[in-house]
Every structure is written in structure tokens, then in C-alpha cells.
C-alpha positions in Angstrom: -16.0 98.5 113.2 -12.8 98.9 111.9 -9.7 96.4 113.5 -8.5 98.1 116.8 -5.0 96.9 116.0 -3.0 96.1 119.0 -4.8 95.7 122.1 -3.6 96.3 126.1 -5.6 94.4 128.6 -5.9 96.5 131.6 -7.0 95.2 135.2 -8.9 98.0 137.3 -9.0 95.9 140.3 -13.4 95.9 140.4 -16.1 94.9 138.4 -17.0 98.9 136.7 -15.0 101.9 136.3 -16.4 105.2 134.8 -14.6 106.0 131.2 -13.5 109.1 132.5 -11.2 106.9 135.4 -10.6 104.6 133.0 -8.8 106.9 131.1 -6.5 108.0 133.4 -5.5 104.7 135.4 -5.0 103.1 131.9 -2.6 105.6 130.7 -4.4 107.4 127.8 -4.6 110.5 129.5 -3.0 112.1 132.6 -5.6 114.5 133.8 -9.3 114.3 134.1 -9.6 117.9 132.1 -8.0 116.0 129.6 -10.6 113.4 129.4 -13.7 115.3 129.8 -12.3 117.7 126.9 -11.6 114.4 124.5 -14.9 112.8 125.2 -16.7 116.2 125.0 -15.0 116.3 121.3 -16.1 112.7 120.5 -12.9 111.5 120.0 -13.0 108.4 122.2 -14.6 105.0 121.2 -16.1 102.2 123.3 -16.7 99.0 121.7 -16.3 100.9 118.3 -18.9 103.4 119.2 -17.6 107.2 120.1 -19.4 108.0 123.2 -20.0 111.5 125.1 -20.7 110.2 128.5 -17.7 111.0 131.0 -19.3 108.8 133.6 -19.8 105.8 131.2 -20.1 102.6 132.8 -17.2 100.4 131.7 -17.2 96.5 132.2 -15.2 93.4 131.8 -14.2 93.3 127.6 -15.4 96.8 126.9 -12.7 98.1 124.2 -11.5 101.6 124.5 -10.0 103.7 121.5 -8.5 106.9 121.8 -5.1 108.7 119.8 -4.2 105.4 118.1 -4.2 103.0 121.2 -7.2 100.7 122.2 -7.5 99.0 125.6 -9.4 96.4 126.9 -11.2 96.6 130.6 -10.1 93.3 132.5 -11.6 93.2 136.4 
């Protein structure tokens, strides 16, 4: 896995959010078309890996890469 660069810690406030949530209340995306259509094209990145699943599990530490910008899940 390549460096992430610069890294945001975000708080969602529980102990899991789904990816596609995650996206939006982090600030990567701003519509939940938008994340279904970026994950559908594999162009998002948990913990280095690029993963499909719209309704992905995320937990404390799990790293999330998409255009540039990688955030971490904090509860």
C-alpha cells in the first residue's frame, strides 16, 4: 500500500458506519448517487484495498481513499 499522504480523522458519533454514509458525512461526496456511482467504478479504497460494497462495514482506524484525500473512521 502506497502512503495515503495526509490524513483527516473523522468522528461519526457510533461504533460502524456503512461506506456509502461514510462518504457523505465525511465530505468526499455530497450525494449518495455520487457514492454508489464511485464505488460501482472501484475508485474508492479502504485500508488500501478498492472495495465495491456500498454498505461496507466501516470501523474505528479503517482508512478511506477517494479523489486524492484519505480519511480515517474515529467513533
Amino acid at each position: 500500500m502506497r502512503n495515503p499522504g495526509p490524513v483527516d480523522d473523522v468522528s461519526i458519533g457510533s461504533d460502524v458506519i456503512r461506506l456509502g454514509q461514510f462518504l457523505k458525512f465525511s465530505g468526499l461526496l455530497d450525494s449518495g448517487g455520487d457514492a454508489k456511482a464511485v464505488i460501482a467504478d472501484g475508485e474508492v479504497r479502504v485500508n488500501g484495498e478498492r472495495e465495491f460494497r456500498r454498505g461496507r462495514q466501516l470501523v474505528d482506524g479503517d482508512l478511506v481513499t477517494f479523489g486524492g484525500r484519505s480519511v480515517r473512521v474515529r467513533p
